[in-house]
C-alpha positions in Angstrom: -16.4 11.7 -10.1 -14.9 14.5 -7.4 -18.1 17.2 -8.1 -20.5 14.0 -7.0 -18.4 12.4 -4.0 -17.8 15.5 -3.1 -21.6 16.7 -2.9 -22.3 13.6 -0.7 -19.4 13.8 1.9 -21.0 17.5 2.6 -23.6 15.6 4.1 -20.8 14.7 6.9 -19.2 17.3 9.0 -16.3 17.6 11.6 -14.2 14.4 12.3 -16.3 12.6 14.9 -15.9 9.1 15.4 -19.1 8.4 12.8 -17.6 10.4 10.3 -13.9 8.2 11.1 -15.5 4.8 10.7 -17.5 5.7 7.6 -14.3 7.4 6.0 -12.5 3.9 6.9 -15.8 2.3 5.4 -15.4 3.8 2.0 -11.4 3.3 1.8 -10.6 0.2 3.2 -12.2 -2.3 1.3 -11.8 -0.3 -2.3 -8.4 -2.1 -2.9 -9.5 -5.4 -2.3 -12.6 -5.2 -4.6 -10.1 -3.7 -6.9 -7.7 -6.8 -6.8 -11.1 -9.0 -6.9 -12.4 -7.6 -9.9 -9.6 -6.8 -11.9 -7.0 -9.6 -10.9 -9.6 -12.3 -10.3 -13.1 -12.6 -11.7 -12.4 -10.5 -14.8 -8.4 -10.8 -15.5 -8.1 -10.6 -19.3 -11.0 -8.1 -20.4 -11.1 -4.6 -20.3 -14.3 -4.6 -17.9 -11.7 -6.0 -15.2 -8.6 -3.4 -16.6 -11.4 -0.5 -15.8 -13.0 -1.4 -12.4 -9.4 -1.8 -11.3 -8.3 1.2 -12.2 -11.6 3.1 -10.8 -10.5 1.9 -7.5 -7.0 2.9 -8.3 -8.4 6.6 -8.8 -11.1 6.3 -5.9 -8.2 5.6 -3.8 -6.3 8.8 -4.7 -9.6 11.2 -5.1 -11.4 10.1 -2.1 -8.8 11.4 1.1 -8.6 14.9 -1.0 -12.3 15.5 -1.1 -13.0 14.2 2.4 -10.4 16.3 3.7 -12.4 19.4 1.7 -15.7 18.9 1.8 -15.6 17.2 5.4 -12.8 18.2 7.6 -12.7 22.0 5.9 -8.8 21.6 5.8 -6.4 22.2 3.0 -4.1 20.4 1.2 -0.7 19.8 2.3 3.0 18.6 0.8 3.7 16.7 4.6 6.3 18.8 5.0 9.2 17.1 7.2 9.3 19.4 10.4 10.3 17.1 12.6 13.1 15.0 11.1 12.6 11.3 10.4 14.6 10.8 7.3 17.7 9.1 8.9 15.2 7.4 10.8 13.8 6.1 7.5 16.8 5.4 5.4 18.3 2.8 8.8 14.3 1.2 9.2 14.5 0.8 5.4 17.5 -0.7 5.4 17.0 -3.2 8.2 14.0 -3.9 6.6 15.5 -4.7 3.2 18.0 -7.0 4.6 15.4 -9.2 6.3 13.4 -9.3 3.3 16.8 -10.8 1.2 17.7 -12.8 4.7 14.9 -14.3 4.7 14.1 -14.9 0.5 17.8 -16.4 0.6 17.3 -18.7 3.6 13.4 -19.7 2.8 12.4 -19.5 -0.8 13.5 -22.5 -2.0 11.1 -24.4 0.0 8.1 -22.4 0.4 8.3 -20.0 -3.1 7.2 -22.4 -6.6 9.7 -19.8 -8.9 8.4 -21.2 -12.0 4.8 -20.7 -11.2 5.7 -17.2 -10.1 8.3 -16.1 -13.4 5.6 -17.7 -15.2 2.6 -15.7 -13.8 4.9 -12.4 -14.3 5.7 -13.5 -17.7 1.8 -13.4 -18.6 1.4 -10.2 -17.7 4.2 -8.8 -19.2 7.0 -8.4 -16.8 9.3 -10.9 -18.2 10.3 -8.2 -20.7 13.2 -6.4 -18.7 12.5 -3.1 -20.0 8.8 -3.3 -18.9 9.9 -4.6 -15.5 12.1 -1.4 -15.0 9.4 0.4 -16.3 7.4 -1.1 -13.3 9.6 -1.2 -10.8 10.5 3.0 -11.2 6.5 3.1 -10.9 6.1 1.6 -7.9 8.9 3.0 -6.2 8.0 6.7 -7.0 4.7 6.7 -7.5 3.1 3.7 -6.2 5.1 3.7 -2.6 4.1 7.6 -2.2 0.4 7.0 -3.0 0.3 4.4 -0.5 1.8 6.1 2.4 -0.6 8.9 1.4 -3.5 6.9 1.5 -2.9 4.2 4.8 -0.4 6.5 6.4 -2.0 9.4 6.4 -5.3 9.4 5.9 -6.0 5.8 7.2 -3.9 6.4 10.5 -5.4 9.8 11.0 -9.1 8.1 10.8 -7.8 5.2 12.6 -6.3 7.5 15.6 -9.9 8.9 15.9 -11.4 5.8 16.4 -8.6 4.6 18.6 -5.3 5.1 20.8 -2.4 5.5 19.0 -1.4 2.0 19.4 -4.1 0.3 17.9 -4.6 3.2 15.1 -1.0 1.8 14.3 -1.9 -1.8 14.3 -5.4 -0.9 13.3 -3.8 1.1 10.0 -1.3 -1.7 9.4 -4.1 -4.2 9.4 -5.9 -2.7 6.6 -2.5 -1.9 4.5 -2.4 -5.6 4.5 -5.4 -7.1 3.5 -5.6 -6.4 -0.1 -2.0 -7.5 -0.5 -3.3 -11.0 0.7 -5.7 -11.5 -1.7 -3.0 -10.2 -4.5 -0.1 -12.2 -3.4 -2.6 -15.5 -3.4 -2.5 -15.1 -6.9 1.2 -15.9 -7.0 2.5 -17.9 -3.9 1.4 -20.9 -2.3 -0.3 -20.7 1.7 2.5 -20.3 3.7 4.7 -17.5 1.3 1.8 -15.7 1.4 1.4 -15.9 5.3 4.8 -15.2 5.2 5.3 -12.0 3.0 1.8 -10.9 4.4 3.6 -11.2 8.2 5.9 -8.7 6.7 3.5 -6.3 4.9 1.8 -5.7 8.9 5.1 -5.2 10.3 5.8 -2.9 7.7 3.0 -1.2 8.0 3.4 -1.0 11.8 6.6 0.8 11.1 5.9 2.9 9.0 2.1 3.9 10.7 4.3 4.4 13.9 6.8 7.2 12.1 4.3 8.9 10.7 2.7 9.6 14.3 5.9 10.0 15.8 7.1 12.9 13.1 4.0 14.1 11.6 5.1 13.6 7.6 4.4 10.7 4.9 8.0 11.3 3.6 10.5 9.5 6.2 7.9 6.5 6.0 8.0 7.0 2.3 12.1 6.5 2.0 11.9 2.6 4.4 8.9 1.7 1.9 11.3 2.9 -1.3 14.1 1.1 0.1 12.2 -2.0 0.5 10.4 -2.0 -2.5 14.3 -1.8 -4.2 15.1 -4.9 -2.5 11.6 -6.7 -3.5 11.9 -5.7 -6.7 15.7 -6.7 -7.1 14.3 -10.3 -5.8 11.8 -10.3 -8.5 14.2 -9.5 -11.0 16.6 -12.0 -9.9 13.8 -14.5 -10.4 12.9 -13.4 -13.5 16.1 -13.2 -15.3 18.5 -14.1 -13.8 
């Protein structure tokens, strides 16, 4: 898949504003189809476990090769140069605590835990030993590959399309959208307006350090730190 895509982005060159938008056109909505397909039209067949995990991989592959074959640059760790990390571990855990504020004060009335334990259980997560499983996943795989994907490559599309301030909101936009259609799947209207609220601000944040120092990597420790506390909720819910 990485010799074809990246024989057709040769086609594109520089980092014009044409070449921003159509980067943005081919990354943005891949999540979202991926969620669609996999989560919701075809849930329980391999078809849907596939086309899911194509975009999974498109989402990874794509930002590599169209930093190759486009922008002629070469790969890079994001090495912190310009600090960030304190930074990242205070935003993190600022976030966290208004994330376990906010569950404590609010699920009860606007969370159905039943439906949710019940939609984990299905899937698998109401083992505990799978859950951990999942849980290390996310937080060291799953948080990097997403500040990889929407903070740097989507912000650095975005800030050629736009100021800085709107690349931020711009960026945090699109980090959002697919986890609307995801979380419909397991909270009612207003948790998901809710926890969607705090995906954009999240995203705002963590967009807003990577501009401001340059590296995915003191965005990368607020996301770990809130995933911890997300995923300390769900367990709490689960078992417990």
């Amino acid at each position: 898949m990485s010799f074809g895509l990246s024989t057709f982005l040769m086609k594109f060159k520089g980092n014009s504003k044409k070449n921003a938008f159509f980067a943005l056109l081919l990354l943005v909505p891949a999540p979202s189809i991926g969620v669609l397909l996999g989560m919701i039209l075809f849930p329980d067949i391999s078809l849907g476990r596939v086309l899911f995990g194509f975009t999974k991989v498109w989402m990874v592959v794509l930002p590599v090769v169209w930093l190759i074959a486009v922008e002629k640059k070469s790969l890079s760790c994001s090495p912190v140069r310009r600090g960030g990390l304190a930074v990242g571990v205070m935003s993190g855990v600022a976030i966290a605590g208004a994330v376990v504020a906010l569950y404590a004060l609010a699920a009860d009335k606007v969370l159905d835990k039943a439906f949710f334990v019940e939609k984990l259980t299905d899937v698998g997560l109401g083992n505990w030993k799978i859950y951990l499983g999942g849980t290390i996943y996310w937080i060291l795989v799953n948080a990097i590959l997403e500040e990889y994907v929407w903070r740097w490559f989507c912000v650095e599309q975005c800030s050629r399309l736009w100021n800085r301030r709107l690349a931020i909101v711009a960026s945090a936009f699109f980090f959002t959208l697919h986890h609307i259609l995801a979380m419909s799947l397991y909270f009612p209207l207003i948790a998901v307006a809710l926890c969607s609220l705090g995906v954009f601000i999240g995203g705002i944040i963590w967009s807003a350090m990577y501009i401001r120092y340059e590296s995915i990597w003191p965005g990368y420790v607020s996301h770990a730190i809130v995933d911890m506390a997300v995923f300390g909720i769900g367990a709490a819910m689960l078992f417990g």
